[in-house]
C-alpha positions as CSV (number, residue, x, y, z in Angstrom):
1,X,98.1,95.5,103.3
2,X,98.3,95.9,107.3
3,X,101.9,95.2,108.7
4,X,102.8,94.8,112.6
5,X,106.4,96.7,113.2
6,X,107.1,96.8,117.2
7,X,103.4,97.3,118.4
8,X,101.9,99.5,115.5
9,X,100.1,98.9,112.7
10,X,101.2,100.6,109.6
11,X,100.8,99.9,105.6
12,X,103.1,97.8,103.4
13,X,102.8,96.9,99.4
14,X,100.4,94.3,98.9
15,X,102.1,90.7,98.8
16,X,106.0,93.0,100.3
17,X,108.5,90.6,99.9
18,X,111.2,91.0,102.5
19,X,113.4,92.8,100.5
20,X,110.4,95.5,100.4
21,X,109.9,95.3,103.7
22,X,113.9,96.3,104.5
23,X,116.4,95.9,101.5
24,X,119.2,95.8,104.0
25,X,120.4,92.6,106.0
26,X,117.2,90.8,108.1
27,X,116.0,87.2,109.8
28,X,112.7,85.9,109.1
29,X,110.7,83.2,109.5
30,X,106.9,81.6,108.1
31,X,104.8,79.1,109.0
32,X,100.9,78.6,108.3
33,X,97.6,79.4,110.3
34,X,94.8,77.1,109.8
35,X,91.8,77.6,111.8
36,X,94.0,79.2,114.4
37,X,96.5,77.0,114.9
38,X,100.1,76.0,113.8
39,X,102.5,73.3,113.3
40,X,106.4,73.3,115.1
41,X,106.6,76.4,115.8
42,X,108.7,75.9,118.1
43,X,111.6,74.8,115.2
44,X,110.9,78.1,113.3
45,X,112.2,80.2,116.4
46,X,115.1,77.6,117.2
47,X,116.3,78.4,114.0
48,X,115.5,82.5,114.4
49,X,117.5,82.2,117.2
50,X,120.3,80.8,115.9
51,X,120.8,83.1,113.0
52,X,120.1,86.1,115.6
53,X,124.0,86.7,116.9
54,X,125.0,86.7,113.3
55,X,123.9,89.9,112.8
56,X,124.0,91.4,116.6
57,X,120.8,90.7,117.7
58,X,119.9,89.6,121.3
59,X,117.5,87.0,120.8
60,X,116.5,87.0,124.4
61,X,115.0,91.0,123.8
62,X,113.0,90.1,120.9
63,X,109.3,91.3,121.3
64,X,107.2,88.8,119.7
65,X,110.5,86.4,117.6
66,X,111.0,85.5,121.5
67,X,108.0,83.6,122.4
68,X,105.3,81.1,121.4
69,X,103.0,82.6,123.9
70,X,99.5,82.8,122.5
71,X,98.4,85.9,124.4
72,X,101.0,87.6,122.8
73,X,100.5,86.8,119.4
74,X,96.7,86.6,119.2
75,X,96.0,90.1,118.9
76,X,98.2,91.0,116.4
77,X,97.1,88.0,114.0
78,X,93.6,88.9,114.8
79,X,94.0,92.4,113.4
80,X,95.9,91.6,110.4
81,X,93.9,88.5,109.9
82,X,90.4,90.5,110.2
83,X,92.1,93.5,107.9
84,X,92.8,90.8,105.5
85,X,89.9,89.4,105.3
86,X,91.6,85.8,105.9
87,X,90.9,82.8,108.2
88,X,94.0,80.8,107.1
89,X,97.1,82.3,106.0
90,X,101.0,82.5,105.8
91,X,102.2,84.5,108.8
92,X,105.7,86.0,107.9
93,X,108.0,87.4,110.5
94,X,110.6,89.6,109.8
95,X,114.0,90.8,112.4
96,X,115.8,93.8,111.4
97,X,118.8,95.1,113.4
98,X,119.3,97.7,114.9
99,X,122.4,100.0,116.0
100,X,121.8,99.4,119.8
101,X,121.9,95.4,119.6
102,X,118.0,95.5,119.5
103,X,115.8,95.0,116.4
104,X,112.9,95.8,114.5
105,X,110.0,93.4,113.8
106,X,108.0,93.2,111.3
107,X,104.6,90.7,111.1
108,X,102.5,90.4,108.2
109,X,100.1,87.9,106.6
110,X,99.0,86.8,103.0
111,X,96.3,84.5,101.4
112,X,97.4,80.6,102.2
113,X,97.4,78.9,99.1
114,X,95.5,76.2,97.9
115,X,96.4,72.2,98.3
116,X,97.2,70.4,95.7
117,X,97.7,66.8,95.4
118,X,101.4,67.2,93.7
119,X,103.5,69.5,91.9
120,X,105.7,70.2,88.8
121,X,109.7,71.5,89.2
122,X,111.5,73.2,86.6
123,X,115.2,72.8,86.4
124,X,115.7,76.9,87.0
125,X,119.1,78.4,85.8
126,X,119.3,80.6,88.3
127,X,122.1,78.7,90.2
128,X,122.2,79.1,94.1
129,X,125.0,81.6,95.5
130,X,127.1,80.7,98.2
131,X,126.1,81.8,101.7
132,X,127.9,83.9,104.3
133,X,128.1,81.0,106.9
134,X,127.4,77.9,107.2
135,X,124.5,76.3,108.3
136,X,122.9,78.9,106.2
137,X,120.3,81.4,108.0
138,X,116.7,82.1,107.0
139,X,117.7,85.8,106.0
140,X,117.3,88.6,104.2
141,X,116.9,90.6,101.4
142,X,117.2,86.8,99.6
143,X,117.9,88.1,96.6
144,X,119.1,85.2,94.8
145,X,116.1,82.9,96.1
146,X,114.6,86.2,95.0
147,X,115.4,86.3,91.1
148,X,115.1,82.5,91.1
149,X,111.1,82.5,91.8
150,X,110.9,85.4,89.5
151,X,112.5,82.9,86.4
152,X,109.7,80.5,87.6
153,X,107.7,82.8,87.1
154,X,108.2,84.1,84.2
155,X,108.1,79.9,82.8
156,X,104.8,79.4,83.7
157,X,102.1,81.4,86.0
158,X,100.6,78.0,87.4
159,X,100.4,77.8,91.5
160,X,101.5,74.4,91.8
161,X,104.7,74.2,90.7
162,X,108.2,75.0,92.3
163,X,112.2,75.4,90.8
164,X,114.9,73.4,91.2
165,X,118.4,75.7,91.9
166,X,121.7,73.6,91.6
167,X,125.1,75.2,93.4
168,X,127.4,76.4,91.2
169,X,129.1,73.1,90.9
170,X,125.8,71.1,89.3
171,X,124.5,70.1,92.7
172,X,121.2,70.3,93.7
173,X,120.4,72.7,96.3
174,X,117.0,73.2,97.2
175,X,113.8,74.6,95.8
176,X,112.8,78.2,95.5
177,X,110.5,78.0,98.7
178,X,111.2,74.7,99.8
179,X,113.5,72.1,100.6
180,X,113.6,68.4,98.7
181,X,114.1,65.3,99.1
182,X,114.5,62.0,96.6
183,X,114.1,58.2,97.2
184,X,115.8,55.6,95.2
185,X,114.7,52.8,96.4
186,X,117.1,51.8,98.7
187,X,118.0,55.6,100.8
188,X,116.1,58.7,100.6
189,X,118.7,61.9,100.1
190,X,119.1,65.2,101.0
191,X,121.0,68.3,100.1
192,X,123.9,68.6,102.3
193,X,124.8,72.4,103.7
194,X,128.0,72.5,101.6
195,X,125.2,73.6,98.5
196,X,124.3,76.7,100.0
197,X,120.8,75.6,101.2
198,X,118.6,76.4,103.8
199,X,118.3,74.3,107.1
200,X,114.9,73.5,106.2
201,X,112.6,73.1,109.6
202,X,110.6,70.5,107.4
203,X,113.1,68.5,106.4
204,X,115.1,68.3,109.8
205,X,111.7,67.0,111.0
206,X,111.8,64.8,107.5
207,X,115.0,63.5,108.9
208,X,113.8,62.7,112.5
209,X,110.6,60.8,110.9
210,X,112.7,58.5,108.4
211,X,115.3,57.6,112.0
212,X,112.5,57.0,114.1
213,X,111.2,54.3,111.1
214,X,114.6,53.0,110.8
215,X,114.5,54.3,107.0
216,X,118.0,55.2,106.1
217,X,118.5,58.6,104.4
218,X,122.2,60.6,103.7
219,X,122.8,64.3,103.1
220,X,124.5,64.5,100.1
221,X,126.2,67.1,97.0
222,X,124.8,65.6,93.4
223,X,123.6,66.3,90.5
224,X,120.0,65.9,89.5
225,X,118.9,62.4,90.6
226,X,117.2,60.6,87.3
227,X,117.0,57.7,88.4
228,X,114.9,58.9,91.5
229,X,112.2,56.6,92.3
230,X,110.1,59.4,93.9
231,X,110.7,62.9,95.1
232,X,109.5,65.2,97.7
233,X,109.2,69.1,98.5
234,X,109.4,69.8,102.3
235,X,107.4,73.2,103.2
236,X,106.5,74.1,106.2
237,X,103.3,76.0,104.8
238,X,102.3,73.0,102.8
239,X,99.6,70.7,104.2
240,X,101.1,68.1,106.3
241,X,104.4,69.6,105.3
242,X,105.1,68.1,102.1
243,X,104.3,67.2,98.5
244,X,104.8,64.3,96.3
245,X,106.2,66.1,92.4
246,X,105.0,65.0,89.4
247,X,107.3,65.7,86.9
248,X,110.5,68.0,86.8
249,X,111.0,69.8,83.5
250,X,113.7,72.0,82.0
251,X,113.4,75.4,81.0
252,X,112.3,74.8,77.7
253,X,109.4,72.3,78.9
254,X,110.7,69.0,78.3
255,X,110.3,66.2,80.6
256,X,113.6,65.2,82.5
257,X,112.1,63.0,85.3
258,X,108.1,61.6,85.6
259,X,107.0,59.9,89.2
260,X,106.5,56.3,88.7
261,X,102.6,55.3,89.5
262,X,104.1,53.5,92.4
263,X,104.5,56.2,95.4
264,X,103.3,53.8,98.3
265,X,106.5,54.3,100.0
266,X,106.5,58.2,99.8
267,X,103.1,58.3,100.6
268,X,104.0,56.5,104.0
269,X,106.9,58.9,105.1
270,X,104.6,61.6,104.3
271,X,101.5,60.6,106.2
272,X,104.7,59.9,109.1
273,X,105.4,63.4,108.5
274,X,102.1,65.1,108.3
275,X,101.1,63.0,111.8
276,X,104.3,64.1,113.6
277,X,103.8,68.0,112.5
278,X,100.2,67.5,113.8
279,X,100.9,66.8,117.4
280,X,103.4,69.6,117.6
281,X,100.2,71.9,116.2
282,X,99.2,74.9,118.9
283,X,96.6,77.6,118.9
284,X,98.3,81.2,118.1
285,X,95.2,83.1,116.9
């Protein structure tokens, strides 16, 4: 496939994960295109920026990582996009550094997936490892978010399903491309930092949603939650940034948790959600 690295166009692996891309330390960053256009963008280079200085980079010299300016981007998503044969996609930026304090980028695109209504989790062994700093970065080569999608996959070769990694004390962490959330009933919960996840763009905007409804929520280190009344992944590449999961399973395929038929309430923070994203949309290509 077509790649963007600092103005030129050259070829990568089909589907290169980052760690094909470089295998040494990186930043990166995805969001969707649909029809053009995509949500909070805006969040996804807050958080590049952050992550920048922890690996020398100037953030303020960045080429395209910089900037949400359309005129920028539009040719370069247009070319990839039209060598791709795609309309809608998953737009992947990638920051390597470099000796001089500036960096490399990388852009490249792939297929957007499908919608689907929910999804299964497995209960993955592949534990999370422990992160460099704290609030965790969006970085490369992710090798341990890595080799946990690869034990998903190697459970089951269905599209709509996702893995569950706990911290190495039993806590749940986050999924192996998204972040998640669970309801009880009373307070919807999150994973805190201290279990090595990411600091999800989708669920920071999960958290501003539930405050603005006055729906009280908690970040939190536990164990899987059984007696969850309903749980959420947060993604910024999913449709309205979320989905409701079915069931969660362990390795071996037995059902640990099923969604009750009643959802109403998690249907309601995720149309919340899916509105709030959609007012933040822009046109990039």
């Amino acid at each position: 496939m077509l790649a963007w690295r600092n103005g030129e166009y050259i070829s990568v692996p089909d589907g290169a994960e980052v760690s094909q891309i470089h295998d040494g330390p990186s930043l990166f960053e995805t969001f969707a295109l649909r029809a053009g256009r995509v949500e909070c963008l805006a969040d996804h280079w807050h958080r590049l920026a952050i992550g920048c200085p922890r690996l020398g980079i100037n953030a303020q010299k960045l080429i395209l990582g910089q900037s949400i300016d359309s005129q920028n981007w539009s040719p370069v998503l247009k070319k990839l996009l039209t060598n791709a044969n795609l309309t809608d996609a998953i737009v992947r930026i990638i920051v390597v550094p470099r000796s001089d304090g500036l960096s490399t980028e990388w852009v490249t695109v792939r297929p957007l997936p499908p919608a689907v209504p929910s999804v299964d989790l497995y209960l993955l062994k592949t534990t999370r490892d422990k992160p460099e700093w704290l609030p965790r970065p969006k970085s490369g080569p992710w090798k341990n978010s890595s080799a946990a999608l690869k034990e998903l996959k190697a459970l089951t070769s269905r599209h709509d399903v996702e893995g569950i990694q706990l911290d190495t004390n039993g806590n749940i962490s986050e999924c192996t491309r998204s972040a998640i959330a669970w309801w009880n009933g009373d307070m919807w919960s999150l994973p805190a930092n201290s279990t090595g996840c990411l600091p999800s763009t989708t669920a920071n905007q999960f958290r501003g949603v539930l405050t603005q409804a006055k729906v009280p929520f908690h970040d939190v280190a536990a164990p899987f939650p059984k007696d969850a009344r309903s749980i959420l992944i947060l993604r910024s590449t999913l449709s309205g940034g979320a989905n409701l999961v079915n069931k969660v399973l362990s390795t071996n395929g037995q059902i640990i948790w099923q969604a009750p038929a009643d959802q109403q309430h998690a249907t309601a923070q995720m149309r919340a959600l899916s509105d709030w994203r959609s007012q933040r949309s822009m046109n990039l290509a």
